[in-house]
MDTraj code that builds the backbone (N, CA, C; nanometers):
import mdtraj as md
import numpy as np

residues = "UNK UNK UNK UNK UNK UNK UNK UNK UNK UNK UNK UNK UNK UNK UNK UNK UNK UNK UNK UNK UNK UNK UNK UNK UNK UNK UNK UNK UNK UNK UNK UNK UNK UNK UNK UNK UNK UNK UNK UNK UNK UNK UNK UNK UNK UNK UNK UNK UNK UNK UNK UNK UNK UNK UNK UNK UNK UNK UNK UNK UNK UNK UNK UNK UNK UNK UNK UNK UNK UNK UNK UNK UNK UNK UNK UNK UNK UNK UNK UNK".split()
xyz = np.array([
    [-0.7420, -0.5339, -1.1453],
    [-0.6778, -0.5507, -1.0170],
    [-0.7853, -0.5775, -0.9119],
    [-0.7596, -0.6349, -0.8199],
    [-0.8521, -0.6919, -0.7316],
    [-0.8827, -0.6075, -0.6053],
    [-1.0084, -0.5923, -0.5246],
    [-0.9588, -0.5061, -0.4136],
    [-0.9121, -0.6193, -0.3110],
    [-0.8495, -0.5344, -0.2025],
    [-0.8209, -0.5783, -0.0576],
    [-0.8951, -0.7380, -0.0710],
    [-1.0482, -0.7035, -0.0222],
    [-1.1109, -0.7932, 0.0594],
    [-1.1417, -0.9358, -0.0378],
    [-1.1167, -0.8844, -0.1729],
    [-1.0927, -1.0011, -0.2871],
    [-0.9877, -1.1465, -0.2195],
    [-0.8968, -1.1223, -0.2043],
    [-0.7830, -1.1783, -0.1791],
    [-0.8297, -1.2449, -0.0698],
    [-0.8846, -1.2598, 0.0259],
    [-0.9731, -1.3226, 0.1068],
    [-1.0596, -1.4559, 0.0766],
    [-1.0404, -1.5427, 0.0753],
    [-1.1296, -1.6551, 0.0142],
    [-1.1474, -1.7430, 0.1255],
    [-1.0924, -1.7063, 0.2767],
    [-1.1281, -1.7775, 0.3707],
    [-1.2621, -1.7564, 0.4336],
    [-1.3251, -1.8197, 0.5309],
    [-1.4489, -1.7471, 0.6154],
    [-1.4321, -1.6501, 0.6755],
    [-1.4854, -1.5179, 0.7464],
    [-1.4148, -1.4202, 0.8249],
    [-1.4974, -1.4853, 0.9509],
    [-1.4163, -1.4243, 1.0876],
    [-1.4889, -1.4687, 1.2213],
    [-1.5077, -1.3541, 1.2747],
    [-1.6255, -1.3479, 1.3946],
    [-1.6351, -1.1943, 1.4192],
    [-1.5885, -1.2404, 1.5666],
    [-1.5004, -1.1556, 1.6081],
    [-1.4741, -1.1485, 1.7722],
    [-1.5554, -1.1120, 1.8235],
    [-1.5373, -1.2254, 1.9675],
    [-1.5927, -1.2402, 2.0817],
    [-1.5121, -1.2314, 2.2114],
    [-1.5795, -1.1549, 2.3059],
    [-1.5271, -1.1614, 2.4518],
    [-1.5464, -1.3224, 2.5506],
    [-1.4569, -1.3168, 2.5920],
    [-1.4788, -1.4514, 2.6548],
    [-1.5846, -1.4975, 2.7187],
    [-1.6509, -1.3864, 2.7367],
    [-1.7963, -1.3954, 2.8583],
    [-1.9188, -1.4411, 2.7410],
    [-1.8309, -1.4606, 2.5853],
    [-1.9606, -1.4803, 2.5154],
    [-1.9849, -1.3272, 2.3616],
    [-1.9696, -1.2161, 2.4743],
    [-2.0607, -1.1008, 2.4103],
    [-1.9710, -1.0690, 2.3490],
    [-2.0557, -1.0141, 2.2130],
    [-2.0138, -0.9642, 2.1101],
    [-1.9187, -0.8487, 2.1152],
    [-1.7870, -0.8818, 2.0256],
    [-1.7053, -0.7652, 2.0881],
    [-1.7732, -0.6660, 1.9320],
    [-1.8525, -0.5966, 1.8894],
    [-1.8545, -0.5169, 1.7989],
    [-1.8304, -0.5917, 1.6833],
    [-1.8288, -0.6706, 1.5967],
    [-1.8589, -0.7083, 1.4889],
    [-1.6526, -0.6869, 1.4253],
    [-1.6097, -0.7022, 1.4722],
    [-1.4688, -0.7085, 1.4741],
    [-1.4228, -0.8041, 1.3915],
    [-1.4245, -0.7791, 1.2505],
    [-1.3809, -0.9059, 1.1678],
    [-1.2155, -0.9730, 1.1792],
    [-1.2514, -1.1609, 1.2199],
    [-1.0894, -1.1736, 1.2191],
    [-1.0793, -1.3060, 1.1393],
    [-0.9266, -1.2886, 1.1250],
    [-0.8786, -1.4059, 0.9867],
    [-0.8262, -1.4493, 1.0721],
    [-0.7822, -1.6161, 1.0316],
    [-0.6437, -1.6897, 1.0635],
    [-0.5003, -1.5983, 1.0136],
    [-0.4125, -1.6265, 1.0622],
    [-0.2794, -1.6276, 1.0632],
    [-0.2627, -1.6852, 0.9196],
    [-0.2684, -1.7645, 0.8768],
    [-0.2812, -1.9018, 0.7850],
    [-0.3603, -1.8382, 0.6475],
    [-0.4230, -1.7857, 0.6897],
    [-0.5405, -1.7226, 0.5610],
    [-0.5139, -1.5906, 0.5263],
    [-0.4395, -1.5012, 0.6392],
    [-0.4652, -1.3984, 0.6577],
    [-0.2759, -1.3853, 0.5024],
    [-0.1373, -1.4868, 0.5670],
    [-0.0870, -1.4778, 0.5051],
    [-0.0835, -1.5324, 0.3789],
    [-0.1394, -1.6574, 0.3090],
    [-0.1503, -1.6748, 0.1874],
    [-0.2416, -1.5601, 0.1369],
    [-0.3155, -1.4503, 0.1379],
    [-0.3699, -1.3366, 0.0950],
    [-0.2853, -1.2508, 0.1232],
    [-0.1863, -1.2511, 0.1249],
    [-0.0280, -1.1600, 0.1448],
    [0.0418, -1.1696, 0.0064],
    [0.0425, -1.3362, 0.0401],
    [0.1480, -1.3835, -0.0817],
    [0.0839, -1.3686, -0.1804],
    [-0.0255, -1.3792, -0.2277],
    [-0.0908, -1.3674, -0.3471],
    [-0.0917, -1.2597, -0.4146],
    [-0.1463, -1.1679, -0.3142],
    [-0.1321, -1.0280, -0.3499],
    [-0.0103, -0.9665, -0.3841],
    [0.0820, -1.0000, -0.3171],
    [0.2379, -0.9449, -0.3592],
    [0.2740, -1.0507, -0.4895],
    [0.2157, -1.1734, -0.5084],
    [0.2662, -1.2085, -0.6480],
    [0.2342, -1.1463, -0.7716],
    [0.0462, -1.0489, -0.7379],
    [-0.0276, -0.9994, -0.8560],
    [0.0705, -0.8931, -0.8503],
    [0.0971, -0.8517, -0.7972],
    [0.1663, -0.6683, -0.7455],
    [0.2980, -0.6737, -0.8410],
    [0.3375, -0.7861, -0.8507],
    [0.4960, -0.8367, -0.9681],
    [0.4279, -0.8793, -1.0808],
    [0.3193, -0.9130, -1.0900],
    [0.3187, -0.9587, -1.2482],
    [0.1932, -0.7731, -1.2925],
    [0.1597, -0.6968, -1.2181],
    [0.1214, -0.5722, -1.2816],
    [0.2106, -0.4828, -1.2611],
    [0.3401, -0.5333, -1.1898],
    [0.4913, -0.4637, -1.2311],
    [0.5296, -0.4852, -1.3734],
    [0.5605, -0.5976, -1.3634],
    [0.6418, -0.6476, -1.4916],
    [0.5265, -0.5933, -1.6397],
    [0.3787, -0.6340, -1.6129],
    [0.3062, -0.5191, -1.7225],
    [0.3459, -0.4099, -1.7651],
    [0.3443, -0.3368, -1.6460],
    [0.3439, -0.2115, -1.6726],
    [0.4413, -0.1279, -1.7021],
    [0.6177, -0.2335, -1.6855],
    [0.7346, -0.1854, -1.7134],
    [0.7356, -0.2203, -1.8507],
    [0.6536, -0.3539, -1.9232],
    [0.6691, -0.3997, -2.0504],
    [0.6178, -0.2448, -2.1120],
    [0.4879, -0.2243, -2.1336],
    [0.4432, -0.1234, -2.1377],
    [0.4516, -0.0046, -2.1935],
    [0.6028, 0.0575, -2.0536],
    [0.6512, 0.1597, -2.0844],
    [0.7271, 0.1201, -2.1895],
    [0.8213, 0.0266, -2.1759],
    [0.9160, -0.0389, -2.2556],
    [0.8813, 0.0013, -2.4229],
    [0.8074, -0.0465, -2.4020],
    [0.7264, -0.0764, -2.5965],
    [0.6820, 0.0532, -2.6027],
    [0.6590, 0.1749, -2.5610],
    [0.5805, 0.2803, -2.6169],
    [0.7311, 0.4057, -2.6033],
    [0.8083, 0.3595, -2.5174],
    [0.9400, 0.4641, -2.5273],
    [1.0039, 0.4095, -2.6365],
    [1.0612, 0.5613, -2.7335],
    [1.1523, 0.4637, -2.8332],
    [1.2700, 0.4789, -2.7922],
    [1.3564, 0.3480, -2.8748],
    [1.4530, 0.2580, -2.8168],
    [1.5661, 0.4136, -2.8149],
    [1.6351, 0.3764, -2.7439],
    [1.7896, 0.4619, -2.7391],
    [1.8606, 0.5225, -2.8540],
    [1.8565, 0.4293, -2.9456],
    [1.9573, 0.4463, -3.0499],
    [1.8776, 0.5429, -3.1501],
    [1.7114, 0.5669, -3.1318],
    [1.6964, 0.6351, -3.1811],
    [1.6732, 0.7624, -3.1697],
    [1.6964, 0.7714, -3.0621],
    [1.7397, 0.9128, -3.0192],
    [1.8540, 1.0016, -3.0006],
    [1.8635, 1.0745, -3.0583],
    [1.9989, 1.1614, -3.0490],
    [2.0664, 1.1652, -2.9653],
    [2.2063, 1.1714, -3.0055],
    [2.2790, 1.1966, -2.8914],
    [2.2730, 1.2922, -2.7373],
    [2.2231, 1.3400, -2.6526],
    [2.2272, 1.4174, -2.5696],
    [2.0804, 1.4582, -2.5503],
    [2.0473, 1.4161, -2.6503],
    [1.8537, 1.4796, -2.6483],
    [1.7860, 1.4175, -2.5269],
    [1.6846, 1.5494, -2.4501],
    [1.5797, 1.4926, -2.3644],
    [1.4601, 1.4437, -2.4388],
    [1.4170, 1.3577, -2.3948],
    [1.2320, 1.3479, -2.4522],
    [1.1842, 1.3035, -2.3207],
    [1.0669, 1.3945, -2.3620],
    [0.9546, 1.3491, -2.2352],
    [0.9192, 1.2253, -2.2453],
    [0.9257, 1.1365, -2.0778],
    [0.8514, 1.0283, -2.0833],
    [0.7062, 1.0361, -2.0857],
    [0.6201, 1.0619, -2.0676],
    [0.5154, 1.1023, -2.0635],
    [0.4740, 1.2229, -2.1659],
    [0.5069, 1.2378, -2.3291],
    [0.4645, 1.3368, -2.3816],
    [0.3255, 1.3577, -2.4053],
    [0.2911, 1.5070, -2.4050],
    [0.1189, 1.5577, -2.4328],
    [0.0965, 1.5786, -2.2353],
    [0.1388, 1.5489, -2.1888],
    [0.1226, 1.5823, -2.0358],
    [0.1869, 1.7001, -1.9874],
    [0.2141, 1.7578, -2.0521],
    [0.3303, 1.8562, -2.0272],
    [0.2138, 2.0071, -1.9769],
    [0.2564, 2.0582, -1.8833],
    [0.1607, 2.1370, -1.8229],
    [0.1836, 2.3089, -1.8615],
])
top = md.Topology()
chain = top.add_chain()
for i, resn in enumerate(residues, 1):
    res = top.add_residue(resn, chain, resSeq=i)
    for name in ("N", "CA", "C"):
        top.add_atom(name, md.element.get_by_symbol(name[0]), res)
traj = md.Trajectory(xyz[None], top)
């Protein structure tokens, strides 16, 4: 998974006061850059959904083989 500042592939700009002077090193994006590193990120965020539901999927066993009325832990060996 990528961090934050990954998703970033634009230049960053550092703000400035109009008089010139440095406002503090104030990193800023476009609008434009700032949201295609939105969308991207929320597309990875659905495909390490859909992983991680496959996942569970394949390591829970199926329904039918479990008894009627029976609990099983999702997470067994975690049990405190």
């Amino acid at each position: 998974m990528k961090a934050p500042a990954e998703y970033l592939d634009a230049p960053v700009l550092y703000l400035t006061y109009p008089t010139g002077e440095d406002a503090g090193q104030v990193p800023v994006v476009t609008y434009d850059d700032a949201l295609r590193a939105v969308e991207t990120a929320l597309a990875d965020a659905e495909k390490y959904k859909y992983l991680l539901l496959r996942a569970l999927r394949r390591s829970y066993p199926s329904p039918s083989a479990a008894a009627e009325g029976e609990i099983r832990e999702l997470y067994p060996g975690l049990a405190a």
